[in-house]
C-alpha positions in Angstrom: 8.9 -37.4 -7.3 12.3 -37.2 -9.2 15.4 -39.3 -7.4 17.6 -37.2 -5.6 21.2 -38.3 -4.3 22.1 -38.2 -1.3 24.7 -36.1 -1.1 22.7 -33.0 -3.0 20.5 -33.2 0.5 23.5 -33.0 2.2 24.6 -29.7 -0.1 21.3 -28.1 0.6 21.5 -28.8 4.0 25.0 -27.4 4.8 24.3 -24.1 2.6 21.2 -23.3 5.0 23.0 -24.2 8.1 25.9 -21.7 6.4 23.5 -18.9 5.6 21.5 -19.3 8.6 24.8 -18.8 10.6 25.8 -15.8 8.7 22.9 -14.4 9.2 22.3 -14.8 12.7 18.6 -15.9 12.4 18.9 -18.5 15.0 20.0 -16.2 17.8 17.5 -15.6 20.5 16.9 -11.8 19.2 17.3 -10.8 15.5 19.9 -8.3 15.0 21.1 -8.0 18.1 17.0 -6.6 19.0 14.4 -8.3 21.5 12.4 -9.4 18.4 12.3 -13.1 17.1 13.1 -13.4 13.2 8.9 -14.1 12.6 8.4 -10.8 14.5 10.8 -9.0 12.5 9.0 -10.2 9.5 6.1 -8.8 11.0 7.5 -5.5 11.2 9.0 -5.6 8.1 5.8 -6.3 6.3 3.8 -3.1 8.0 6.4 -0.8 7.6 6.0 -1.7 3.8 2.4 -0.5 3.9 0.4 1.9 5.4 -2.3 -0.3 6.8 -2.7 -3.4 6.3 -5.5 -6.5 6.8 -4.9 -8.6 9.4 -6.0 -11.5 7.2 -4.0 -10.7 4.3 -1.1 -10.8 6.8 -1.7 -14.0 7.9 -1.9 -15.0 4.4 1.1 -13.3 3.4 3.7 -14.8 5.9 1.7 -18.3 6.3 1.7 -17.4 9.9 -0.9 -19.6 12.2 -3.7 -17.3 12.9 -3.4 -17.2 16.9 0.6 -17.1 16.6 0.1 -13.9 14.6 -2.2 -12.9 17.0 -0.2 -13.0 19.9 2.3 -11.1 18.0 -0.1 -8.5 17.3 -1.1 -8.3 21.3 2.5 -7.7 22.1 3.0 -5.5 19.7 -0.2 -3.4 20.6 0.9 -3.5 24.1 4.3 -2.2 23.4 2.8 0.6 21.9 4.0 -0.6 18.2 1.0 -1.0 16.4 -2.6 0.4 16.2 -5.6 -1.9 15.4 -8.8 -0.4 14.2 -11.7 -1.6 11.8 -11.8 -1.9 8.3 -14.0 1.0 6.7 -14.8 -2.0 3.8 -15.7 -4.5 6.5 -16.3 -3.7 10.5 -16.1 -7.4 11.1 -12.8 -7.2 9.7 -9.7 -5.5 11.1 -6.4 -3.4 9.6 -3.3 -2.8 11.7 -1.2 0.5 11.1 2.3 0.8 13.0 2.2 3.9 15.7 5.1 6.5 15.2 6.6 4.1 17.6 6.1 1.4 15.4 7.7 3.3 12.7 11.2 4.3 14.3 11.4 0.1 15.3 10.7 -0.7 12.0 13.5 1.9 10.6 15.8 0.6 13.2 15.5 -2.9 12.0 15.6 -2.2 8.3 18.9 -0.8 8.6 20.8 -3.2 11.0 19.3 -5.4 8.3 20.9 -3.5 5.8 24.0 -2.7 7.6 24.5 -6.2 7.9 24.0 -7.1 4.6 26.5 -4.4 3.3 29.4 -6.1 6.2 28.7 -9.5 4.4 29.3 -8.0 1.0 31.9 -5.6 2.2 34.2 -8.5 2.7 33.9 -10.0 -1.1 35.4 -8.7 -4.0 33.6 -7.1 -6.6 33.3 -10.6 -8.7 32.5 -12.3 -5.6 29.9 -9.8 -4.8 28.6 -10.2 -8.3 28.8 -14.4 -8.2 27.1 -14.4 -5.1 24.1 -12.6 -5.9 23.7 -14.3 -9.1 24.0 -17.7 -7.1 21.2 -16.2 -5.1 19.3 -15.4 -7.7 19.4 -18.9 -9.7 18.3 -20.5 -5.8 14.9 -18.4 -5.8 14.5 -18.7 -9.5 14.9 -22.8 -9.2 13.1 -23.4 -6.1 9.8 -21.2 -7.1 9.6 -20.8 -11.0 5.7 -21.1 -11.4 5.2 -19.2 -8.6 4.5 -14.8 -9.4 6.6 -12.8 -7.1 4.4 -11.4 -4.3 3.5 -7.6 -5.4 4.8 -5.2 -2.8 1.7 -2.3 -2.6 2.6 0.6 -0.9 0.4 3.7 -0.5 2.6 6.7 0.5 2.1 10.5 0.8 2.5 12.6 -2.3 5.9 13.7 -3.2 8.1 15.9 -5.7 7.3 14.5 -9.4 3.5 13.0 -8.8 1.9 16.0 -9.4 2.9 15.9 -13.4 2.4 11.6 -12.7 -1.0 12.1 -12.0 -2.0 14.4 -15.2 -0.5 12.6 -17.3 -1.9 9.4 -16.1 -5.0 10.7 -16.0 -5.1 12.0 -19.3 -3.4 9.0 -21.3 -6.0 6.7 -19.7 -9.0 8.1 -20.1 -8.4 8.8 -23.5 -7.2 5.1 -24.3 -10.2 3.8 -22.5 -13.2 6.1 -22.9 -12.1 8.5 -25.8 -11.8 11.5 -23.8 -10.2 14.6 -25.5 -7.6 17.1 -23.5 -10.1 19.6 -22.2 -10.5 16.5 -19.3 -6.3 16.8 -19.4 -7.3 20.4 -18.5 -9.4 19.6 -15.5 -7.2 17.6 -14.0 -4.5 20.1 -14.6 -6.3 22.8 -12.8 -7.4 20.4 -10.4 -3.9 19.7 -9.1 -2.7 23.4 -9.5 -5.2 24.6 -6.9 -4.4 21.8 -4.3 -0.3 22.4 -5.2 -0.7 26.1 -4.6 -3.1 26.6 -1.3 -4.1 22.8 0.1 -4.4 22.7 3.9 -2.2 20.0 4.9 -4.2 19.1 8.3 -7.5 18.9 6.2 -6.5 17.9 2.5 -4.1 15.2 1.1 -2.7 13.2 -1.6 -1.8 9.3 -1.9 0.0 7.4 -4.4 0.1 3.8 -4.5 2.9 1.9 -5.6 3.5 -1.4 -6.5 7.3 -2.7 -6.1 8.1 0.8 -6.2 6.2 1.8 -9.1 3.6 4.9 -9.0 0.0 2.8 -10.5 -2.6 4.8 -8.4 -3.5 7.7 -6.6 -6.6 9.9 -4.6 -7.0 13.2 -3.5 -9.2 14.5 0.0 -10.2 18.0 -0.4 -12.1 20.4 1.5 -15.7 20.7 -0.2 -16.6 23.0 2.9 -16.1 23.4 6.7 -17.8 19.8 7.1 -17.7 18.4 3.8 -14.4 16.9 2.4 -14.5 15.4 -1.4 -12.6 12.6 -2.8 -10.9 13.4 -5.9 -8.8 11.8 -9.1 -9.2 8.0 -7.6 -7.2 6.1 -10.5 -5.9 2.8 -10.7 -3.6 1.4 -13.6 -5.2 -1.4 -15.6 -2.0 -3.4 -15.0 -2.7 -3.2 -11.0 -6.0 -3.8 -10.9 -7.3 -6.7 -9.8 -5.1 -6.3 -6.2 -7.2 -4.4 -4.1 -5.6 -0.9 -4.7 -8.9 1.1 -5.3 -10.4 0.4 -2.3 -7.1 0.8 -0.3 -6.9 4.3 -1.6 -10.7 5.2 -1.0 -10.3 3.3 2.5 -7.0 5.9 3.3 -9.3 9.1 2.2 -12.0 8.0 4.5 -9.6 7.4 7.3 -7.9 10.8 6.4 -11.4 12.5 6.4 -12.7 11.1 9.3 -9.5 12.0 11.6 -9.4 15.8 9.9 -12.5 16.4 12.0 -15.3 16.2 8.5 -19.1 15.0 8.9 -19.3 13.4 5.0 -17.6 13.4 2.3 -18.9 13.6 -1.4 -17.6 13.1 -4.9 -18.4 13.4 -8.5 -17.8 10.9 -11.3 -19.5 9.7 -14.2 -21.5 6.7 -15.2 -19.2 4.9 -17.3 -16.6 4.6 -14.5 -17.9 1.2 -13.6 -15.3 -0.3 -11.5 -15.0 3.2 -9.4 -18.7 3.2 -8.5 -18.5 -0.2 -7.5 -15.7 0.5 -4.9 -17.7 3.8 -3.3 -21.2 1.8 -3.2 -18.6 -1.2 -1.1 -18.1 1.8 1.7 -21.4 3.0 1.9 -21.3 5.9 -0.8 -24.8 6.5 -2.1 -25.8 8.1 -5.2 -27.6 11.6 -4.3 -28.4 13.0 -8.1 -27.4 12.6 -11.5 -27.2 14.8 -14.9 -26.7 14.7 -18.2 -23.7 16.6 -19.9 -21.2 17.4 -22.6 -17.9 16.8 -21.3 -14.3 15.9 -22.7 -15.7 15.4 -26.1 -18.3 12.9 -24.7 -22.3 12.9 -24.2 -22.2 11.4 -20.0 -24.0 11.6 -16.9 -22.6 13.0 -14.3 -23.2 11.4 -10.4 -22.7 12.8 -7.0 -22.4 10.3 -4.7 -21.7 11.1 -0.5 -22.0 9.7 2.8 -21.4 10.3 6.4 -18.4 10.0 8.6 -18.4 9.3 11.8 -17.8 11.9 14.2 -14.6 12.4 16.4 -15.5 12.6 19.8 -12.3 14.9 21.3 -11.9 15.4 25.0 
């Protein structure tokens, strides 16, 4: 370990008893609320997402595993969160925040914010700018081999994503499998039939995003009266690898399950590899296959299903 003086300690030391102050993270409630500033973390990581493992929680905030879960238990209790099982893994669990959940978790984020903005306020403009560059150089110092967690978020569909998910769609399947625009076309129609009459109680979109980027999306659609099918699952090769495909299969399923359906189905092809190996992970199994000339391409076409459990309403 390099020799450090002593009086860089005591630097170190006085700036986090200084920012810790400013802050206010030491008082018994964070922002003037009931909740500690690890329970505010909390919240603030599941109103980034729309579910989220309880595991990778734990993992993300380096939280001991029966602190977080007495956190979880209040939170439940309060009415804050929902816990149910994961449709990858029944032995593993995903939390959600209730409606509830979400208006604390807005609450906090902008005290947060307001706060921030009253810190700022004060400064002039080159103190403002000095002191986020300061900031800056401390994170980039203290953890420079280290990749900047990936904020995933899925989120509903919204003005813009409709042209986001043709295009997508059409630049990556022709850089990866050579398809031609007549699959551009598809999609296109695709999307113009669920913008024009979709039932939002039975069909939906998703788009994932990764620090605020669009790099996925999926589509639930009414096959029939008990059949729903999943639709234009894609993933960006630059995001794969973090567990977004199954998150957005995992969100249909849910979606399907609580719009009242018996199955769902889809269609896809062979060559989509990574795909199939996601819908056989929740229980999808292939029903029939055929041959065909599509998109400028000899393939063989699958339709894969399976069964949802059913709503008991009372």
């Amino acid at each position: 370990m390099t020799s450090v003086r002593q009086e860089r300690i005591a630097a170190v030391r006085a700036f986090t008893r200084c920012y810790t102050a400013q802050l206010g993270v030491l008082d018994e409630g964070l922002l003037r609320t009931p909740y500690t500033l690890t329970e505010a973390r909390v919240l603030f990581e599941l109103g980034q997402r729309d579910t989220v493992d309880v595991a990778d929680l734990r993992r993300d905030l380096a939280l001991d595993a029966g602190y977080l879960s007495r956190i979880v238990g209040r939170f439940a209790a309060d009415g804050l969160l929902a816990k149910e099982k994961s449709a990858a893994d029944a032995r593993r669990q995903v939390l959600r925040l209730t409606e509830s959940g979400r208006a604390v978790f807005a609450d906090l984020d902008a005290r947060s914010a307001e706060q921030v903005l009253g810190l700022l306020g004060e400064l002039a403009e080159a103190d403002q700018e000095r002191l986020v560059a300061a900031m800056n150089t401390v994170r980039e110092v203290l953890a420079p081999t280290r990749p900047r967690p990936r904020t995933v978020v899925l989120r509903a569909l919204r003005p813009g994503d409709y042209g986001w998910v043709i295009s997508r769609n059409a630049v990556l399947y022709a850089e990866q499998f050579g398809w031609d625009q007549s699959y551009e076309a598809l999609v296109a129609k695709i999307i113009a039939d669920f913008a024009g009459s979709h039932d939002p109680s039975r069909e939906a979109g998703w788009i994932a995003e990764v620090d605020g980027e669009p790099v996925g999306c999926v589509f639930c659609v009414s096959e029939d009266e008990q059949t729903a099918r999943l639709r234009l699952l894609l993933v960006e090769p630059s995001a794969r690898g973090l567990g977004i495909g199954s998150r957005l299969v995992e969100e249909c399923l849910r979606f399907a399950e609580r719009a009242g359906y018996s199955a769902i189905t889809l269609w896809t092809n062979d060559v989509l590899t990574a795909a199939r190996k996601i819908y056989q992970e929740f229980g999808f199994e292939l029903v029939s296959e055929d041959k065909h000339h599509s998109f400028g391409k000899d393939l063989t076409g699958q339709t894969w299903s399976r069964p949802l459990p059913v709503r008991v309403t009372r």
